[in-house]
N, C-alpha and C positions, 0 to 999 in steps of 0.2 A: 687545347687547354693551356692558358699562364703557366709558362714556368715558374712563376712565384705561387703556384695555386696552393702549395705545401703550406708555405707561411702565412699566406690568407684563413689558410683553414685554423690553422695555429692559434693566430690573433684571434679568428671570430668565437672558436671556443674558449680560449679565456677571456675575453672581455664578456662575454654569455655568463663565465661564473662570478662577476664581479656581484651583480641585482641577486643573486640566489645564494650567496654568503655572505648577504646583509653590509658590504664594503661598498656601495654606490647608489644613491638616490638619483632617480631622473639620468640626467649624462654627466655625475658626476664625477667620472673617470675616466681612466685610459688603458690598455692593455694593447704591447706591441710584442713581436715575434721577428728573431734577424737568422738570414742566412747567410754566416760569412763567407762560403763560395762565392754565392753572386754579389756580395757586398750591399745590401736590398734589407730592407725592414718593412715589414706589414705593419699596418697602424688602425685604428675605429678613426672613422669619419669625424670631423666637428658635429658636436648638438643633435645627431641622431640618435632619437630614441633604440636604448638596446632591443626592444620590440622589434624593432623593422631591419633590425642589422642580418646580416647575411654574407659567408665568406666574400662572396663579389662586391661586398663594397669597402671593403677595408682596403685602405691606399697604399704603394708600394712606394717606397721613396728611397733614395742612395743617403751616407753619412753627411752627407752638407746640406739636408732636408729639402733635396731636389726631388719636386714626384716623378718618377718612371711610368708608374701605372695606376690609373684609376680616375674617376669623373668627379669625384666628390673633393672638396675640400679635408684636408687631413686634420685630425686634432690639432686644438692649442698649444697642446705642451710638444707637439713633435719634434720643435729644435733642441728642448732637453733629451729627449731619446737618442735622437742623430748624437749627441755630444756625448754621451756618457756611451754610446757604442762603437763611436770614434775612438776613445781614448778609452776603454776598460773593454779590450778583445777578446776576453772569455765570459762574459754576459752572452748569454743567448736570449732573455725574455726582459721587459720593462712594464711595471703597473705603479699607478700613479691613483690614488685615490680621495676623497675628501671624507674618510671615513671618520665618525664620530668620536672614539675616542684618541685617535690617533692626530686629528686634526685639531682636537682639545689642547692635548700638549705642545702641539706643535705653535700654535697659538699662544700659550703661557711661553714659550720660548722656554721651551724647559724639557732635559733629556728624559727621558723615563729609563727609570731607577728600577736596577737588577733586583728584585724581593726575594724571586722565589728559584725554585727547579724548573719551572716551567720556561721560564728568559732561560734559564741557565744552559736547557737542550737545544738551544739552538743561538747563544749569542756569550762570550763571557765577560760583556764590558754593558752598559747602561746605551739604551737604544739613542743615536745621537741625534742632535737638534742643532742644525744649522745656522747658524747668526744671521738677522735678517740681511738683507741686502741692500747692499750704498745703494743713494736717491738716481747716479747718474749709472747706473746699469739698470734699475727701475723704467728708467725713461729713455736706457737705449734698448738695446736687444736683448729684453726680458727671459724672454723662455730658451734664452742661446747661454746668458748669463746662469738661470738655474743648475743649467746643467753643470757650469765649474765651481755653482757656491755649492752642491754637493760632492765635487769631485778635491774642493779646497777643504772641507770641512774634514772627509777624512785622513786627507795627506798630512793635517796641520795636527792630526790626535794620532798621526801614527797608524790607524787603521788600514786596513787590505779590505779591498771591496770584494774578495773571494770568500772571506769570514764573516764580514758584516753587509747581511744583505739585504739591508732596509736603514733608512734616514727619515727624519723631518725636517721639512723645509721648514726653519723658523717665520712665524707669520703665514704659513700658506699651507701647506700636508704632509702627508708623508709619501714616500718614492719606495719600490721593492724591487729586486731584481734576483737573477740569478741563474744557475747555465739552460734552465730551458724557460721558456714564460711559465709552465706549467707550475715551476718553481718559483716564479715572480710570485705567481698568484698564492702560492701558498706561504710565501716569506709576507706577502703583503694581509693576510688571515695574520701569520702569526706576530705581527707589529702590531695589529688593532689587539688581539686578544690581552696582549702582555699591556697593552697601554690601558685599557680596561680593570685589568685587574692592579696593576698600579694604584689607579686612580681609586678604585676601590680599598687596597691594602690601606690606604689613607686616609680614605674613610671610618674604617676601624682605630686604627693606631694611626696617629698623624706621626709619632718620634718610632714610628715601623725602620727597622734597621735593613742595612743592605745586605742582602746575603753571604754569608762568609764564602770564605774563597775555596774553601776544602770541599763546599757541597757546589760550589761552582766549576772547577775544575773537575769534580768526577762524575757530574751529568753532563758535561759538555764533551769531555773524554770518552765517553762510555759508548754515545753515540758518534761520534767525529775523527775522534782520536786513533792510533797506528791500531790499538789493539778493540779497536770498539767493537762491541757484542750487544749493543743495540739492532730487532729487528731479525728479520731472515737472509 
């Protein structure tokens, strides 16, 4: 058996739950798993239907998006994985999706706005959106580039990617991460949900206000925070 067989297994069920919580049409996503002992990330295949996926075919690759192990070409976006697991060392897991409403805003180039309690459990700043990207990283090393226009976008607001653990790439999706994939996947549910419901909050009320900061800080606290009592 691979040594990596851990993180294969890892990847292949979370990239499994991307089609079954409604965050991926056809192959349009990504879900990876790293083991920083062996310094190794597990990836989904390029353009393989998740139907025919299988822990054995998800690829092993080192931080400079070198394959180790596997027959298959690796996804597209692999070089942004490799970069944001090079430089952000307590990530365990990366999902990369082109989910509806999340890829809406990301599209409008536009942050999605704190409304409610629900952004508030789990983020206490407005989900950010990345500024597109200059023409001459466009047309060099694209998906090596993503990975620093999400790692520039929150150095430049100040943000800790231990707190905020989901972006949109302006013009292209949104990114999720966090210390295990299992957690990617579910930071990457709750980017789409909170961006849904955005979009909807606006629908109602277009002049919908931002959630005050008192019911922001004590649903973010409750569950986060030194003394949270959120949960068992």
């Amino acid at each position: 058996m691979s040594k990596y067989q851990h993180i294969k297994e890892e990847a292949y069920a979370a990239n499994m739950q991307l089609p079954e919580l409604g965050l991926v049409l056809f192959t349009f996503g990504n879900a990876s798993a790293v083991d920083r002992n062996l310094a190794a990330f597990a990836i989904k295949p390029s353009g393989v239907p998740y139907a025919e996926l299988s822990p054995d075919k998800m690829v092993i690759l080192d931080y400079d998006a070198k394959v180790i192990e596997g027959d298959l070409r690796p996804s597209s976006d692999t070089k942004t994985h490799a970069v944001l697991y090079k430089e952000w060392d307590k990530i365990g897991g990366i999902v990369h999706t082109h989910s509806t409403y999340g890829t809406s805003w990301a599209q409008a180039i536009k942050d999605v706005p704190i409304f409610g309690t629900t952004h508030a459990d789990h983020l206490t700043v407005d989900i950010p959106c990345a500024p597109p990207m200059k023409d001459e990283y466009i047309e060099g090393d694209y998906e090596h580039m993503t990975g620093y226009q999400i790692i520039d976008c929150l150095k430049e607001r100040g943000l800790s990617y231990e707190e905020v653990e989901m972006i949109l790439v302006g013009s292209h999706a949104p990114f999720s991460w966090g210390k295990t994939v299992a957690k990617a996947v579910y930071n990457s549910a709750v980017c789409e949900e909170c961006a849904r419901m955005a979009f909807l909050t606006l629908q109602v009320n277009p002049k919908a206000a931002r959630l005050k900061d008192t019911l922001i800080n004590k649903h973010y606290q409750r569950k986060h925070g030194k003394d949270a009592y959120y949960g068992q």
